[in-house]
C-alpha positions as CSV (number, residue, x, y, z in Angstrom):
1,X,0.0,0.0,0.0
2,X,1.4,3.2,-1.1
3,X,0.4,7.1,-0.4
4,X,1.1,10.2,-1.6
5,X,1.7,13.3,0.4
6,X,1.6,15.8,-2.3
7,X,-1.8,14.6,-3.6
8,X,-3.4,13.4,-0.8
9,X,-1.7,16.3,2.0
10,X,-2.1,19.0,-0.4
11,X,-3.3,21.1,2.5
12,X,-1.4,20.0,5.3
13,X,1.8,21.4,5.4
14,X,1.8,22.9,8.8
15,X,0.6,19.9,10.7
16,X,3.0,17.6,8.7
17,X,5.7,20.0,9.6
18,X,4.6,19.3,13.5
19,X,4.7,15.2,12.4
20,X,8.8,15.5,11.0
21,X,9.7,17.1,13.7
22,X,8.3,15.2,15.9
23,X,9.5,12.0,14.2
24,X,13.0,13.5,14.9
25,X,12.3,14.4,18.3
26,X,11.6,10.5,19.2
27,X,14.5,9.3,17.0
28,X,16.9,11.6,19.9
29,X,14.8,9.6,22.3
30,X,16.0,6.5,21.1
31,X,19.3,7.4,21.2
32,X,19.2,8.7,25.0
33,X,17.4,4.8,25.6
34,X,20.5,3.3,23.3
35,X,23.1,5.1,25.2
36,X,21.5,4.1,28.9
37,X,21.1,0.2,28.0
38,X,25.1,0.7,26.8
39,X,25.6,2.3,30.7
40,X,23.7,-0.8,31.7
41,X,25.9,-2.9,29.8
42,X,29.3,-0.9,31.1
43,X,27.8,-0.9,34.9
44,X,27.2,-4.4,34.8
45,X,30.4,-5.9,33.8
46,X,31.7,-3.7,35.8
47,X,30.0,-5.1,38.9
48,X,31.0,-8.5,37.6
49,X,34.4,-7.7,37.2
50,X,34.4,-6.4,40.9
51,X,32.4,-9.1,41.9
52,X,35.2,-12.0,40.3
53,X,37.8,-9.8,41.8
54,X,36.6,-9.5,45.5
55,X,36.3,-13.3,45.5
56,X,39.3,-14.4,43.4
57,X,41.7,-16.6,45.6
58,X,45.3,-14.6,46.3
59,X,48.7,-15.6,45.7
60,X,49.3,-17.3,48.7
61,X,45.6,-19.0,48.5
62,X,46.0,-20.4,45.1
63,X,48.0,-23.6,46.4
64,X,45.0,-24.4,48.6
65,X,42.3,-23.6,46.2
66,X,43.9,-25.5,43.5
67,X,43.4,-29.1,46.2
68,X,40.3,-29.6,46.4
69,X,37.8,-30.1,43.6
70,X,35.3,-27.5,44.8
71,X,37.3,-25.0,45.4
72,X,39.3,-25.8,42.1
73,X,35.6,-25.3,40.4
74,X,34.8,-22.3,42.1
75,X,37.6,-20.6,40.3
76,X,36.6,-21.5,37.0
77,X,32.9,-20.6,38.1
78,X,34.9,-17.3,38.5
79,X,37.0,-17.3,35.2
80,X,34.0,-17.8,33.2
81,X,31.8,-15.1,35.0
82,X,34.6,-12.7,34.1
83,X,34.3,-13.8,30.5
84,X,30.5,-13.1,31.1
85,X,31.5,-9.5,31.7
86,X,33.4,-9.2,28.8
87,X,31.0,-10.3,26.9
88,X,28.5,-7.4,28.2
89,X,31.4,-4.9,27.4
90,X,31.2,-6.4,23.8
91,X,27.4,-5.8,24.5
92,X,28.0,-2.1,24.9
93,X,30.6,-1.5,22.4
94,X,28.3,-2.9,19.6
95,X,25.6,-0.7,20.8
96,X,27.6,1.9,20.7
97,X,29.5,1.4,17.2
98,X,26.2,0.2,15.6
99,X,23.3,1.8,16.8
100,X,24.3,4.9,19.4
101,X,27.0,6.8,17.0
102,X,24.8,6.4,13.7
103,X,21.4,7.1,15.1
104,X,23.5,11.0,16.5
105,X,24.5,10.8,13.1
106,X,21.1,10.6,11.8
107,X,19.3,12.7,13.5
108,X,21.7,15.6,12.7
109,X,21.1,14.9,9.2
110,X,17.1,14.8,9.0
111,X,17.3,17.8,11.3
112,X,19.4,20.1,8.4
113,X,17.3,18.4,5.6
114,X,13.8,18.7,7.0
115,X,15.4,22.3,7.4
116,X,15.8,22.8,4.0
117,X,12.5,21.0,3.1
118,X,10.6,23.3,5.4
119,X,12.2,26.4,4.1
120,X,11.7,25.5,0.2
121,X,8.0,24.8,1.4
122,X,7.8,28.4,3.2
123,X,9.5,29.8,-0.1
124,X,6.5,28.5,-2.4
125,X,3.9,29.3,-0.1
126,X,5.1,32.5,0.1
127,X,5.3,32.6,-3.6
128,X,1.3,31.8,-3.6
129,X,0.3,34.3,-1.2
130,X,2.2,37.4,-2.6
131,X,0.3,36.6,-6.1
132,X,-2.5,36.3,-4.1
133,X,-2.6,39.6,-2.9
134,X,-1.1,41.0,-6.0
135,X,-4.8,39.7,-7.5
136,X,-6.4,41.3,-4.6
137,X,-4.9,44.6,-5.0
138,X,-5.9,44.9,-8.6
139,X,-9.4,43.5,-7.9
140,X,-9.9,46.2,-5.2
141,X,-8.3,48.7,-8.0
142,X,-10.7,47.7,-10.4
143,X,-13.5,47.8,-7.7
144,X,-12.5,51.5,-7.2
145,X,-12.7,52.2,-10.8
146,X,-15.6,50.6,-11.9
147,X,-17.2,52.7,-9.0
148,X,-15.9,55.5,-10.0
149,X,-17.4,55.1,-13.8
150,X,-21.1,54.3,-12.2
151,X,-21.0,57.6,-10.8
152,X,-19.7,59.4,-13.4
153,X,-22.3,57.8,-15.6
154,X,-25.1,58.3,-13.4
155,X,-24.0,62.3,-13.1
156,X,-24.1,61.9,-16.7
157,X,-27.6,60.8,-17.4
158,X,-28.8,63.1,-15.0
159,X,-27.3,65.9,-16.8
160,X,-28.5,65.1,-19.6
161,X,-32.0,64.8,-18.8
162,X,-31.9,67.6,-17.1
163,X,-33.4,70.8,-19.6
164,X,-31.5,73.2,-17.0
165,X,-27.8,72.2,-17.9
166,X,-26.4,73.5,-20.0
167,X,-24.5,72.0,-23.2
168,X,-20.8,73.3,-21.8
169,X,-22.2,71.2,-18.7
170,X,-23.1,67.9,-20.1
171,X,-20.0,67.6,-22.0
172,X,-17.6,68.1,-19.3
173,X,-19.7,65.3,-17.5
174,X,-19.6,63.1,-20.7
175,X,-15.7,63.5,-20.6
176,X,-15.4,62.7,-17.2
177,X,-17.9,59.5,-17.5
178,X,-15.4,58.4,-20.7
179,X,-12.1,59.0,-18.8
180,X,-13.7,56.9,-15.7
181,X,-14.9,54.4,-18.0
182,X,-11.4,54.3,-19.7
183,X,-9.7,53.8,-16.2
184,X,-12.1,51.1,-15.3
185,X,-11.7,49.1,-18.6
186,X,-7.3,49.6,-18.0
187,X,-8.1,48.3,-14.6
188,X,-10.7,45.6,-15.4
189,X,-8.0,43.9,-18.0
190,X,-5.0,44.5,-15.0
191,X,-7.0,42.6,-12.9
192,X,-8.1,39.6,-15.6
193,X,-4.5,39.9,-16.5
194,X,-2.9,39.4,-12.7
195,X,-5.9,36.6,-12.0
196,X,-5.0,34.7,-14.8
197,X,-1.4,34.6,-13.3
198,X,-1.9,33.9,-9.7
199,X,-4.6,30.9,-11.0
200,X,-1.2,29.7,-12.9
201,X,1.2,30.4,-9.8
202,X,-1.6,28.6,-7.7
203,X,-2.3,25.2,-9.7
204,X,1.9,24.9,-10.2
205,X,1.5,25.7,-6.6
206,X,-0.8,22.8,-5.5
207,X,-0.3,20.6,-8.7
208,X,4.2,20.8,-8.7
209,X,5.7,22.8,-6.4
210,X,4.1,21.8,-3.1
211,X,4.1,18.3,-4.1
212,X,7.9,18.0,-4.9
213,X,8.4,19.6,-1.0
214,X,5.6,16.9,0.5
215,X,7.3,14.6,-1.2
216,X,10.8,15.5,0.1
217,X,9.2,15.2,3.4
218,X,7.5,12.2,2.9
219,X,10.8,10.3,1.7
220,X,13.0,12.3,4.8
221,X,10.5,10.7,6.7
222,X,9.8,7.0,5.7
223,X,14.0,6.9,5.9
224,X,13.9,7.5,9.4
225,X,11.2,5.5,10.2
226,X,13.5,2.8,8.2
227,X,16.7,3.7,9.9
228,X,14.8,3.1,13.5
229,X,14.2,-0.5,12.2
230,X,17.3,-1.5,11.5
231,X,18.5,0.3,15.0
232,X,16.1,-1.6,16.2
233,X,17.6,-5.2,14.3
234,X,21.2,-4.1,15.1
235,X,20.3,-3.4,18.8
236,X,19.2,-6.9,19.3
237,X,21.8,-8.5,17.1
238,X,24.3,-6.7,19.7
239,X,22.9,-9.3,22.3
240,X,22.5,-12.1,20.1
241,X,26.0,-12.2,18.6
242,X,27.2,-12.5,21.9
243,X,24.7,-15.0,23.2
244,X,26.1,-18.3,21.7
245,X,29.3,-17.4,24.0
246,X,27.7,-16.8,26.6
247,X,26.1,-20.2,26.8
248,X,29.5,-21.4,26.0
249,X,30.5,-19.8,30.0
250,X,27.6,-21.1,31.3
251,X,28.1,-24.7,30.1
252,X,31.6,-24.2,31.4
253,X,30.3,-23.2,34.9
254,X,27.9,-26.7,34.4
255,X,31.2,-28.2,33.6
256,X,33.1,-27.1,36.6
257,X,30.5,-27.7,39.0
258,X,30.3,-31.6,37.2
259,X,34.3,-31.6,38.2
260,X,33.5,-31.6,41.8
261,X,34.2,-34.9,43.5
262,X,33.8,-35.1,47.0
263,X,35.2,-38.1,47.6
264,X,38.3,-36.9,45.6
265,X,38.1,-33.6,48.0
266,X,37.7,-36.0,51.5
267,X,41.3,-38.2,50.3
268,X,42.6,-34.6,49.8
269,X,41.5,-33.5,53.4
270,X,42.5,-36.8,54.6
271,X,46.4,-36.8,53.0
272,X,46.7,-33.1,54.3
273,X,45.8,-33.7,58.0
274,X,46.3,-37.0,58.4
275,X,48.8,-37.0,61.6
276,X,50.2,-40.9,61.1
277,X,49.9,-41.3,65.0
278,X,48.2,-44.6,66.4
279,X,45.2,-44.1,68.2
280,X,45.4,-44.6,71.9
281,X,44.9,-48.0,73.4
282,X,42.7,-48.0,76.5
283,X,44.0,-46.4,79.8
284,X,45.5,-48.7,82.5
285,X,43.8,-48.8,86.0
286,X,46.1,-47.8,88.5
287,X,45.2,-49.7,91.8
288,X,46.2,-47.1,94.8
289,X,47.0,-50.0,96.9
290,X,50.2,-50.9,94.9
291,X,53.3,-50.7,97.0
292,X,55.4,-47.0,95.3
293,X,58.3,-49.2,94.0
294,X,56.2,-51.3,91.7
295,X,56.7,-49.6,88.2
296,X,53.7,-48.3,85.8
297,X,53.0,-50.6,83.1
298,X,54.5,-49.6,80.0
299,X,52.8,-47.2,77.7
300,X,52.0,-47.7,73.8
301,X,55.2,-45.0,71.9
302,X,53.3,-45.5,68.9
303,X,49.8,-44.3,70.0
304,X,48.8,-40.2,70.4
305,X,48.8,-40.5,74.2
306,X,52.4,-41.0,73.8
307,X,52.7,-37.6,73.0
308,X,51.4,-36.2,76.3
309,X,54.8,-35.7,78.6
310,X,53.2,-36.6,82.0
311,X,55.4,-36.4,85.1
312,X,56.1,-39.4,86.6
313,X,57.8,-40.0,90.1
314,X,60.1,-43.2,89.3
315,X,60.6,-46.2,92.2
316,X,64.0,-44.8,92.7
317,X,63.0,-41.1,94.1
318,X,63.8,-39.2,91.0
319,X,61.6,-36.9,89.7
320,X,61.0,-35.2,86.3
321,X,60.5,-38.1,83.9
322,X,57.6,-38.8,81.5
323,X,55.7,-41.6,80.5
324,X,57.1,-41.1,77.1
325,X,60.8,-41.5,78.5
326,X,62.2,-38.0,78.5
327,X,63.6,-35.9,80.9
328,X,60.8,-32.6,81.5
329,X,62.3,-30.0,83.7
330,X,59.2,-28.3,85.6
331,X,58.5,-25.9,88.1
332,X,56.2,-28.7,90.1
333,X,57.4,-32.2,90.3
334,X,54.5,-34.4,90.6
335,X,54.2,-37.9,90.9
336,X,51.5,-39.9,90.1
337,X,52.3,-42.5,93.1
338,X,53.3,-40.1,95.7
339,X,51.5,-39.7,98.9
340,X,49.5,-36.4,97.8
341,X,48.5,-37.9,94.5
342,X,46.8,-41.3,96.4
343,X,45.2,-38.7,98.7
344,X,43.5,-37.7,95.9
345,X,41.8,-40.2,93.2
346,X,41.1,-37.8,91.0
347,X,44.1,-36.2,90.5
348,X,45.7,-38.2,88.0
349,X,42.9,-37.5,85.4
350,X,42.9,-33.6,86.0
351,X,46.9,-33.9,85.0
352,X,46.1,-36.1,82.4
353,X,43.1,-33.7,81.2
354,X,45.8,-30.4,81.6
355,X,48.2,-32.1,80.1
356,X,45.9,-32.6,77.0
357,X,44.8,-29.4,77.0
358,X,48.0,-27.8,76.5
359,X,49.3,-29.6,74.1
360,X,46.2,-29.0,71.8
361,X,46.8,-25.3,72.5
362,X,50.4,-25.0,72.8
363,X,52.2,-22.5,70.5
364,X,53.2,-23.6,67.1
365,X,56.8,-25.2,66.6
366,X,59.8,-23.6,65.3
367,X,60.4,-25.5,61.0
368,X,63.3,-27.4,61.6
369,X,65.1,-28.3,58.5
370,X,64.1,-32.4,58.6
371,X,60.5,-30.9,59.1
372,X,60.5,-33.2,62.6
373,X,58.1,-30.4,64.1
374,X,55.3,-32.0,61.4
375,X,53.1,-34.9,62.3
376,X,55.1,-37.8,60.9
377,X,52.9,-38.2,57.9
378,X,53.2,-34.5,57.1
379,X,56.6,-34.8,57.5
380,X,57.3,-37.5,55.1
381,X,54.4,-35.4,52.7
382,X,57.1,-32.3,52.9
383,X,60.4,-34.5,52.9
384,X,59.0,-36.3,49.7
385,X,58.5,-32.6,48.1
386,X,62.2,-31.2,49.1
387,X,63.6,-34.7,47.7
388,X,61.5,-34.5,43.9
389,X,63.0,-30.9,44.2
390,X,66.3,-31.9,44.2
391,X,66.3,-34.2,41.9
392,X,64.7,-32.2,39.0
393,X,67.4,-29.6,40.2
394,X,70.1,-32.1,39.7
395,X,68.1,-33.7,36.5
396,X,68.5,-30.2,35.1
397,X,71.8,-29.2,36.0
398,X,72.9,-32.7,34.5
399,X,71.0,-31.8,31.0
400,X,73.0,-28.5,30.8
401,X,76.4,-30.5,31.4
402,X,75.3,-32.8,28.9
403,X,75.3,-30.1,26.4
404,X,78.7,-28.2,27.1
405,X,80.6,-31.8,27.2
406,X,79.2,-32.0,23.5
407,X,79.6,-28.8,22.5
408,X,83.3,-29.4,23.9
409,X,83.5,-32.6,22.2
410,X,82.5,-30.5,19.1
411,X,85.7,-28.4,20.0
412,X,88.1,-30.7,20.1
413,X,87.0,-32.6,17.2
414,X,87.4,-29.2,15.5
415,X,89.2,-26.4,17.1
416,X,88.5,-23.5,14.6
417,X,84.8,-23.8,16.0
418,X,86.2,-22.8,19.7
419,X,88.6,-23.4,22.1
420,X,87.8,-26.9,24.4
421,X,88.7,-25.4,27.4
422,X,86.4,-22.5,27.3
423,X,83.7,-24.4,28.3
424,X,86.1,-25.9,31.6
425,X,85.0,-23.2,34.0
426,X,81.6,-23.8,33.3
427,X,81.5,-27.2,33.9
428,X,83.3,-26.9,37.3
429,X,80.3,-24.8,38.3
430,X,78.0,-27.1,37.5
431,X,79.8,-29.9,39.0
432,X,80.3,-28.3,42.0
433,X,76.2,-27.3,42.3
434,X,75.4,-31.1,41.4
435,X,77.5,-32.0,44.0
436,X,75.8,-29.8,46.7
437,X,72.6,-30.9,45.6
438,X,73.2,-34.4,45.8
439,X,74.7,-34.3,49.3
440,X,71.4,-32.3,50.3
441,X,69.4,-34.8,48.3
442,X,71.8,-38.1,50.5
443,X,70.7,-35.8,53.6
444,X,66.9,-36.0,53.3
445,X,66.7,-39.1,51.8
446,X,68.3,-39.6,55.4
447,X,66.0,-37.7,56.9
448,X,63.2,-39.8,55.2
449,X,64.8,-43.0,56.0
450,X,64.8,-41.7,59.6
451,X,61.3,-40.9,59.5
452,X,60.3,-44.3,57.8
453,X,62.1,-45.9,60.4
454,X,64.6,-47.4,58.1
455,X,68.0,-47.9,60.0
456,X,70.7,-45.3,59.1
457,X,74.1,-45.9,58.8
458,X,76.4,-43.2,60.4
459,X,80.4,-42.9,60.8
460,X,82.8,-41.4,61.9
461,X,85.2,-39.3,59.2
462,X,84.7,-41.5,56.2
463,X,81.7,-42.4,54.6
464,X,81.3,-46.1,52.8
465,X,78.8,-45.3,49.7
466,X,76.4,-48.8,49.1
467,X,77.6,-51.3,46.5
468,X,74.4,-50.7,44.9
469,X,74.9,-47.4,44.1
470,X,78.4,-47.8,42.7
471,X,78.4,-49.0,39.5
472,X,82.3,-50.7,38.4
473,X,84.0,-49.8,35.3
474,X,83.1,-52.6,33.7
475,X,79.2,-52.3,34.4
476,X,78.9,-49.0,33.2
477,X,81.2,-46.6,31.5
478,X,79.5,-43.6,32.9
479,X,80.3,-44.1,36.5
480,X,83.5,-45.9,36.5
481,X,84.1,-45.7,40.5
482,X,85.2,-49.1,42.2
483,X,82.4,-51.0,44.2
484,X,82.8,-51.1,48.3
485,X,85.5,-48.3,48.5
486,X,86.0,-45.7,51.5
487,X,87.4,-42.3,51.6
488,X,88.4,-39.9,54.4
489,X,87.2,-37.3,54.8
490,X,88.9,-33.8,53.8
491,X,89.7,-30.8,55.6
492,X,87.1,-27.7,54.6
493,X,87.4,-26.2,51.4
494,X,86.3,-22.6,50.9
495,X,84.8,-22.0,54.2
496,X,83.1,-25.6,53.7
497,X,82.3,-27.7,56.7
498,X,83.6,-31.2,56.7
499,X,80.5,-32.6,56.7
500,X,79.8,-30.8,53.5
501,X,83.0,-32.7,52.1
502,X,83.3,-35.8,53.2
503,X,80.1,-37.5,51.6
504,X,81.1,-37.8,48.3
505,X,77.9,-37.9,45.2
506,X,76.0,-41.0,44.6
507,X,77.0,-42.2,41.5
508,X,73.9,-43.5,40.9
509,X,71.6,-40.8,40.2
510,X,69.1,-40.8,38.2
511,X,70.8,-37.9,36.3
512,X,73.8,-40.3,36.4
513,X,72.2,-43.1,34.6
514,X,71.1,-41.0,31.3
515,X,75.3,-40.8,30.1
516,X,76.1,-43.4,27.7
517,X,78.7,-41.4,25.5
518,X,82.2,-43.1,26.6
519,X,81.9,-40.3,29.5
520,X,82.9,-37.5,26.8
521,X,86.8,-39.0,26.7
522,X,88.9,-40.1,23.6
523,X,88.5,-44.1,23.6
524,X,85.8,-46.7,24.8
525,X,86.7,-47.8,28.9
526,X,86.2,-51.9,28.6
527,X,86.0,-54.2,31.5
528,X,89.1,-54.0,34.3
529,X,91.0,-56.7,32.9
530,X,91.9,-54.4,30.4
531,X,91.9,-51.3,32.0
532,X,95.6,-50.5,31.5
533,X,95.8,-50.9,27.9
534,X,93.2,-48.6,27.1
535,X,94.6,-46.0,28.5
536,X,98.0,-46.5,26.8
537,X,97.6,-44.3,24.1
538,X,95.3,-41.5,25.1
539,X,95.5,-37.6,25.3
540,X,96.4,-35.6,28.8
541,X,93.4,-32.8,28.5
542,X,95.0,-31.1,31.1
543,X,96.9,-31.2,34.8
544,X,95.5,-30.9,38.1
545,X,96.9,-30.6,41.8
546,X,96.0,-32.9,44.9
547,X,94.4,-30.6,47.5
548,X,94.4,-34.0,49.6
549,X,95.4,-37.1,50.3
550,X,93.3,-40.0,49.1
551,X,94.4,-43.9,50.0
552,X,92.8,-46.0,46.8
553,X,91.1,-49.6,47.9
554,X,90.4,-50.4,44.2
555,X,92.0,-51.3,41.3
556,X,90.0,-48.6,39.0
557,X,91.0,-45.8,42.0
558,X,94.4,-44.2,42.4
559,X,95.8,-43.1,45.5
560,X,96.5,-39.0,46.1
561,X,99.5,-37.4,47.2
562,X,98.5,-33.7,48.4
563,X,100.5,-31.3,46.3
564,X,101.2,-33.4,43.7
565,X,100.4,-32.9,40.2
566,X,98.6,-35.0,38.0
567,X,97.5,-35.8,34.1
568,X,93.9,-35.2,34.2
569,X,92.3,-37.9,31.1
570,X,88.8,-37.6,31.8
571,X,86.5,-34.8,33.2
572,X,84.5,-35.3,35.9
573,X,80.9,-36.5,34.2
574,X,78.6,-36.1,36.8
575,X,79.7,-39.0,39.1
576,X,82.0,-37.3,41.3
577,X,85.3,-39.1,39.8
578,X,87.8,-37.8,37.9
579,X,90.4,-40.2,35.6
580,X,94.4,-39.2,36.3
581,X,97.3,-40.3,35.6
582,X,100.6,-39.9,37.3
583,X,103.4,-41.5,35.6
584,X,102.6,-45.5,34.6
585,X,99.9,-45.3,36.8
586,X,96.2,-44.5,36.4
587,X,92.5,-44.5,38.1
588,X,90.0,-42.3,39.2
589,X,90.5,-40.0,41.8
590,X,87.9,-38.0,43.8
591,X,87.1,-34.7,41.8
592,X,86.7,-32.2,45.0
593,X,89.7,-33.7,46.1
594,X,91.8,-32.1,43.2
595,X,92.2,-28.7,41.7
596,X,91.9,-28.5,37.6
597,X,94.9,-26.1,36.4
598,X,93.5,-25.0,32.9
């Protein structure tokens, strides 16, 4: 169905002036709603993004939240609400971009055009109205002199049917009757002339001139009325481009809260607090009649009640022991079958009661370094930790050795690439941190034997490394240290303790086991029957100086004189064993026992 506003609104132009700018007027009001749903938009993912914020776990609460499964869900709950609120800020930003900025943009324009519509509209109906009056002028001027010549005719007739004027008389009013007629016939065709013209002005008027403006208005009209309707389309495409990833979140929330296992999250509570104790076994009756010298029967170690350090007044007078064994200096030495404790039955539990008490709210314990102030399973929980530490520290440390012995195998296979022993200090370094991680990795695998209850061998000034974690020459070329061999202990280098020094690295690392390449040395190291000849004909890579004395037990070893100099044929690879040779004689000497002299 289609209209016309020239033909069927000929009339109209001042009310549809009121209806354009009215039309504008609501577009701006669309524009003030699209820019407050956008604030919405902004506002809300702001309060979101506040929201995830306030309730996002910290730095130091991310371990704890990352345990348990719904606490671990609970922070992707809160990852994908804060991609909720992005997606609101895309919300706003395509209301903005799409609808806000081009309906401005708009509405400025239909305001300047329906300015120039209105005027051109003004302009012809201006045009109308001066011909118009231009026609009513020269009517009323013709009025005037058709008047005019009635009277001068009537004066006329009466003169000249009058016997009493005279000739002279009736001609001068003849004269005057013909120059009024004459004047009323000029102004008779002015005025057909001037009405002819402003019918002309007035049908291009109604018939082309106002049409082309109604028209103007009509089109300036029906394109905002368009425009509004695909504001309209955009402003809800603006939330529905969006909405397949938001369900995207929300399935991922479903997700998270489908990860939560609770009995995955009581195994979690259960490893971190489980204490490793025995419960305690049922408490002995002590019969008041018993004579004081007859002993207490022994209590359970293993149980929690253990734990509790109750004086006890032993048979032989002493006071200040426990039931646990120790010696407990206190203020007030009681004993549990002294005179004042029979006098009072109920005694013994109040202690026992106290005693409880304050253990459960004693002050925390100071860390000690084999984490003994833990409950035991804790403590083998932590030890475990500090021992996987290590031995990705040494497994990395060993990875970068690997590399320099190559690239120095590169170097000596072709100086021109680089010198061999530039690479030396380097590999010094990183012997010397392997080694101090692999004497703090043999002290808490002590401390975790200890805690396991595995016996632990101590001695003196020398330390005797297992057979099974020396490997012989002729089972492995990477470690070539003898099996079953002893060596003293050193005197401190650097500022080094001697219990730094004396425990030499186990040759059986795990970082150990991974070299299979002739332990980076010219020639292939066979079994010890023919150790001698393999090292006839080989080449001195550089000298070294004994810091210490070392007494060799084994064939592949070679004893140190302190001070003396020595061939060094093979780097240390990892194991703690360098090759020498002094004269005829050859074998593996300890490498912190020797200085390299590059």
């Amino acid at each position: 169905m289609t209209t016309s506003w020239g033909s069927e609104l000929w009339d109209q132009f001042e009310p549809i002036k009121k209806h354009t700018d009215k039309g504008i007027e609501f577009l701006q009001k669309f524009c003030n709603f699209s820019r407050e749903r956008q604030t919405i938009e902004n506002e809300y993912a702001g309060k979101i993004k506040q929201l995830v914020k306030k309730y996002q776990p910290s730095k130091k609460d991310e371990e704890a939240y990352n345990r348990f499964t719904c606490t671990k869900a609970f922070v992707g709950l809160l990852k994908e609400l804060n991609s909720v609120a992005l997606q609101h800020e895309t919300i706003s930003e395509n209301i903005v971009t799409t609808v806000t900025k081009e309906a401005l943009m708009l509405g400025v324009e239909l305001k300047a055009e329906r300015k120039g519509i209105i005027k051109e509209g003004e302009k012809e109906e201006k045009k109308l109205q001066d011909s118009i009056d231009t026609l009513n002028r020269v009517k009323k001027h013709y009025e005037q002199a058709h008047k005019a010549f009635e009277q001068a005719k009537a004066a006329f007739n009466r003169a000249d049917n009058d016997p009493n004027q005279t000739k002279a008389a009736v001609e001068r009013l003849k004269s005057i009757m013909n120059t009024k007629n004459q004047l009323r016939e000029d102004s008779k065709n002015d005025y057909i002339l001037q009405l002819q013209k402003t019918n002309t002005a007035q049908k291009e008027h109604y018939f082309t001139n106002m049409p082309a403006v109604f028209q103007k208005m009509q089109d300036m009209d029906e394109k905002r009325t368009r425009s509004l309707g695909e504001f309209y389309k955009k402003f809800s495409i603006s939330q529905n481009d969006v909405n397949p990833i938001l369900v995207k979140c929300l399935e991922a929330m479903v997700q998270e809260a489908e990860q939560i296992k609770p009995s995955t999250d009581s195994v979690m509570v259960t490893d971190k607090y489980k204490s490793g104790y025995v419960p305690p076994g049922d408490i002995t009756f002590e019969d008041l009649d018993v004579e004081p010298g007859h002993h207490p029967k022994p209590v359970d170690t293993d149980s929690i009640s253990s734990e509790l350090e109750i004086p006890v007044t032993p048979s032989n007078g002493s006071s200040g022991g426990t039931i646990s064994g120790k010696t407990k200096k206190t203020k007030r030495k009681i004993g549990l079958f002294s005179k004042k404790d029979t006098d009072s039955p109920d005694r013994k539990n109040r202690i026992l009661q106290k005693s409880s008490f304050r253990r459960k709210f004693k002050s925390k314990d100071e860390p000690k370094e084999d984490f003994s102030h833990l409950q035991p399973t804790q403590q083998k929980k932590k030890l475990q930790e500090k021992i996987d530490e290590l031995n990705a520290k040494i497994d990395k440390e060993q990875k970068e050795r690997e590399g320099l012995l190559k690239m120095r195998d590169v170097y000596m296979k072709n100086s021109s690439l680089g010198d061999p022993t530039s690479v030396d200090g380097q590999l010094q370094q990183i012997g010397k941190r392997m080694d101090d991680y692999r004497l703090e990795l043999q002290k808490y695998q002590s401390f975790m034997d200890k805690a396991e209850g595995k016996p632990v061998s101590t001695s003196g000034k020398s330390q005797t490394l297992p057979k099974e974690q020396v490997n012989s020459p002729s089972q492995n070329a990477s470690t070539p240290p003898p099996p079953d061999f002893t060596i003293p202990a050193p005197p401190p280098i650097d500022g080094l303790s001697t219990s730094s020094t004396q425990s030499l690295p186990n040759a059986s690392s795990p970082a150990n086991s991974t070299f299979d390449d002739s332990r980076h040395s010219i020639g292939q190291l066979r079994p010890e029957s023919t150790f001698d000849e393999d090292f006839g004909d080989e080449v001195v890579l550089c000298t070294c100086i004994a810091l210490y004395s070392f007494d060799a037990t084994e064939g592949s070893s070679l004893s140190l004189q302190a001070d003396d100099t020595y061939d060094v044929m093979e780097y240390d690879s990892g194991d703690g064993w360098t090759r020498v040779r002094k004269g005829s004689e050859e074998g593996y000497v300890p490498t912190s026992y020797i200085q390299i002299d590059n």
